[in-house]
Backbone bond lengths (Angstrom), bond angles and torsions (degrees), N, CA, C in turn:
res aa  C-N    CA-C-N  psi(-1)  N-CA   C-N-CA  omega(-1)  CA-C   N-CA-C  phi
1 X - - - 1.435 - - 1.532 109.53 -
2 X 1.157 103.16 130.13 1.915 105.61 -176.83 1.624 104.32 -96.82
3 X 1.256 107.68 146.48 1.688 123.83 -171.41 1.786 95.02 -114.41
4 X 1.253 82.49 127.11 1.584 103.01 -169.61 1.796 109.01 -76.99
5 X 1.659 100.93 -32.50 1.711 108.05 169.26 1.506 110.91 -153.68
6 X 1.278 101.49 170.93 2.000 108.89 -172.71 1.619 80.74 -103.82
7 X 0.892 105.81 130.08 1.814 122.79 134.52 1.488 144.12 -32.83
8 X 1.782 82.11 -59.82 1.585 105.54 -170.02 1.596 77.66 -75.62
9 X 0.996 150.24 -64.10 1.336 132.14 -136.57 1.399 97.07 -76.53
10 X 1.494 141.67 -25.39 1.344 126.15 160.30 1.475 126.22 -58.63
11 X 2.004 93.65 -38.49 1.989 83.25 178.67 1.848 108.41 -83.99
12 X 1.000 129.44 -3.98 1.532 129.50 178.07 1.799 90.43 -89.26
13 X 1.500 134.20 -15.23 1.392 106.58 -176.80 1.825 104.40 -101.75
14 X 1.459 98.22 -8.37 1.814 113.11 169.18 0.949 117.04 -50.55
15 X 1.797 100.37 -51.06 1.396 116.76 -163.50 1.233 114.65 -61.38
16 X 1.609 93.73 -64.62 1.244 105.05 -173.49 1.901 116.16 -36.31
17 X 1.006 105.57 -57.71 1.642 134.87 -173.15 1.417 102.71 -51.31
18 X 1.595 116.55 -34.83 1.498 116.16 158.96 1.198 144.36 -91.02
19 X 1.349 107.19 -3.54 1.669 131.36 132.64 1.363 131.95 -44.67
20 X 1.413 99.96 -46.52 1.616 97.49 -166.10 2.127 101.43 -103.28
21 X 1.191 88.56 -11.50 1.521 96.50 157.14 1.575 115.44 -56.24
22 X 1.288 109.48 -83.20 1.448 139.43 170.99 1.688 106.16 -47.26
23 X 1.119 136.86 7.27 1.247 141.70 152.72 1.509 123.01 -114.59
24 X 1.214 116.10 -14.40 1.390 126.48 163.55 1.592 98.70 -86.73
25 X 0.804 156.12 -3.86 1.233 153.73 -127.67 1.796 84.72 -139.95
26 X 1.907 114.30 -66.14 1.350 97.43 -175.37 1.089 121.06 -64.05
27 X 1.540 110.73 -33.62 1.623 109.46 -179.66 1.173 115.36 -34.04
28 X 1.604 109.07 -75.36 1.413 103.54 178.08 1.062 129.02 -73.69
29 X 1.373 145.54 9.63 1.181 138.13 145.49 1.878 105.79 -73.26
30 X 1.348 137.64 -50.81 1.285 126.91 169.37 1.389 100.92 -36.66
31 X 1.526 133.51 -57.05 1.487 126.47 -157.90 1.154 128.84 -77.57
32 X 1.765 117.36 -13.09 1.370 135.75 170.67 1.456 103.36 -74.34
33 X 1.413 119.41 -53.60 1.268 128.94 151.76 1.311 118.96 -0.97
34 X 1.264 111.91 -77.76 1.769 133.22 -141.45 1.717 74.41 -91.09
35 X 1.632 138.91 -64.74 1.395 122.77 -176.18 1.631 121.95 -38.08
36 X 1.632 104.14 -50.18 1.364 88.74 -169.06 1.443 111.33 -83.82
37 X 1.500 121.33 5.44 1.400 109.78 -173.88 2.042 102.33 -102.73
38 X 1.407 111.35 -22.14 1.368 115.77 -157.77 1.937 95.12 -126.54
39 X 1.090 120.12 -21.51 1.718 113.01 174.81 1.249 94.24 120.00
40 X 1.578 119.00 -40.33 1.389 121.48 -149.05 2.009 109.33 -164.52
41 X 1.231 85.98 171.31 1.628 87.36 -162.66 1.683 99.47 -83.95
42 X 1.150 129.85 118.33 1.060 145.74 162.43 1.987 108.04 -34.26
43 X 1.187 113.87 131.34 1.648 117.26 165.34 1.237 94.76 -68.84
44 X 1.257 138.33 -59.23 1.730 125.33 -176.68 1.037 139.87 -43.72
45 X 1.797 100.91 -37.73 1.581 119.01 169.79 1.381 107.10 -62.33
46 X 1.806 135.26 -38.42 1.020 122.79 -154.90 1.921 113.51 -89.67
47 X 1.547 80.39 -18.53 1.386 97.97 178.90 1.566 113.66 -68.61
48 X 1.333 110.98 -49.11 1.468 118.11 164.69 1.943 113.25 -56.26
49 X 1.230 122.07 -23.57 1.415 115.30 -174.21 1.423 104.91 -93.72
50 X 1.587 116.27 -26.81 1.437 104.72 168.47 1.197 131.08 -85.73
51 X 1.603 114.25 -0.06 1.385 126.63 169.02 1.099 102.43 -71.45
52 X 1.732 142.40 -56.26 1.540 147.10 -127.21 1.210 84.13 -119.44
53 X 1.516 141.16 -33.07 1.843 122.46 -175.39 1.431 118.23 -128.52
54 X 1.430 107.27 11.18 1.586 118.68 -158.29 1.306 128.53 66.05
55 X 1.225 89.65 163.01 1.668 99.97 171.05 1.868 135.39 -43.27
56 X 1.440 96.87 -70.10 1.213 104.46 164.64 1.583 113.87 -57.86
57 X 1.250 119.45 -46.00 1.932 95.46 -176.63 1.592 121.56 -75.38
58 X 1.598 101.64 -24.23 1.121 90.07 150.35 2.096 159.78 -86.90
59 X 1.647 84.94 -2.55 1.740 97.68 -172.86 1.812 75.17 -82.48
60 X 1.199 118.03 -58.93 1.812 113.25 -170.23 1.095 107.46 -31.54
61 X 1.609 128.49 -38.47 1.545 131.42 -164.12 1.517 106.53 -68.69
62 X 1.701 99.93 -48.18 1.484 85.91 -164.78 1.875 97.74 -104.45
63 X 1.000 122.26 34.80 1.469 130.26 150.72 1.869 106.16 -82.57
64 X 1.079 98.25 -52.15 2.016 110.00 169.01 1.353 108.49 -25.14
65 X 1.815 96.95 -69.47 1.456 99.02 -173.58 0.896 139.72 -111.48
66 X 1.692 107.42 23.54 1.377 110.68 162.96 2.246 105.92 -83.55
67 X 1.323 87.48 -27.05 1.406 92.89 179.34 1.538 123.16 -61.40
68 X 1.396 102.75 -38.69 1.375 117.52 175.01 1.419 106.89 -53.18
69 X 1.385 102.01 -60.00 1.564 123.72 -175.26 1.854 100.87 -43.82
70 X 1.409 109.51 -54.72 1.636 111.43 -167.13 1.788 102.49 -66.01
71 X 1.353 119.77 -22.37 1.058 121.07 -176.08 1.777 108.97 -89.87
72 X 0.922 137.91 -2.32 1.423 130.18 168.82 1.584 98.65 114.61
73 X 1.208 119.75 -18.04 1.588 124.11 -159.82 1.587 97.59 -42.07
74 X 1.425 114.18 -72.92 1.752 128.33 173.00 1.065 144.34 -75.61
75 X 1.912 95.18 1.17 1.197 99.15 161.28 1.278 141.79 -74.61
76 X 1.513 119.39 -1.17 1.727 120.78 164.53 1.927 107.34 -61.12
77 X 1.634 123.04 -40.84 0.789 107.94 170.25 1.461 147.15 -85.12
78 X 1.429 95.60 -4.41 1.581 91.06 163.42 1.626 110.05 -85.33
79 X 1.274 117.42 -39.32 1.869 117.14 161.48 1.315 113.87 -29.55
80 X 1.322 109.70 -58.31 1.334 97.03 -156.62 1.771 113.56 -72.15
81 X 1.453 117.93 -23.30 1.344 140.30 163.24 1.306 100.98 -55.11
82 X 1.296 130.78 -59.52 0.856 114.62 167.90 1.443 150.43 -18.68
83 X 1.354 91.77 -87.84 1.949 120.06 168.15 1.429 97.23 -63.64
84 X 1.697 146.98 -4.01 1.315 132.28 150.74 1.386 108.06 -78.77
85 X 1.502 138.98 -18.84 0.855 117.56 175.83 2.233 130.88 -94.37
86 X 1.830 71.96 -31.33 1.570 80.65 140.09 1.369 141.93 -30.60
87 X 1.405 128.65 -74.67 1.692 158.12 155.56 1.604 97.89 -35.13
88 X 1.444 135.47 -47.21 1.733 126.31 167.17 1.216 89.34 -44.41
């Protein structure tokens, strides 16, 4: 009897695909992180994200949010840090 498709090769290409989701995902959540706590993204942090997810998912990550960042996306939260530190 001939099989018209594999399965496994759809749930191993799911998987996969929800892996590399879910690692783009920490990156940039680690890298929003490291901004609002340090100004800026640490060389150590990035070094550690291209060890554990690679290179490419991680330079993409923080291309994301520096872009976001150039676009106004994060800028309410550095403002508002701001003008609190202002008011000290």
């Amino acid at each position: 009897m001939r099989r018209f498709w594999d399965n496994t090769r759809e749930e191993e290409s799911l998987e996969e695909e929800t892996r590399t989701i879910d690692g783009n995902l920490d990156c940039e959540e680690q890298i929003m992180d490291d901004i609002e706590r340090f100004g800026r993204v640490r060389t150590s942090l990035m070094k550690n994200l291209r060890q554990n997810f690679g290179d490419k998912t991680a330079n993409r990550a923080l291309w994301r949010v520096s872009k976001r960042k150039t676009n106004g996306y994060l800028q309410e939260n550095s403002e508002s840090d701001h003008n609190n530190s202002l008011q000290s």
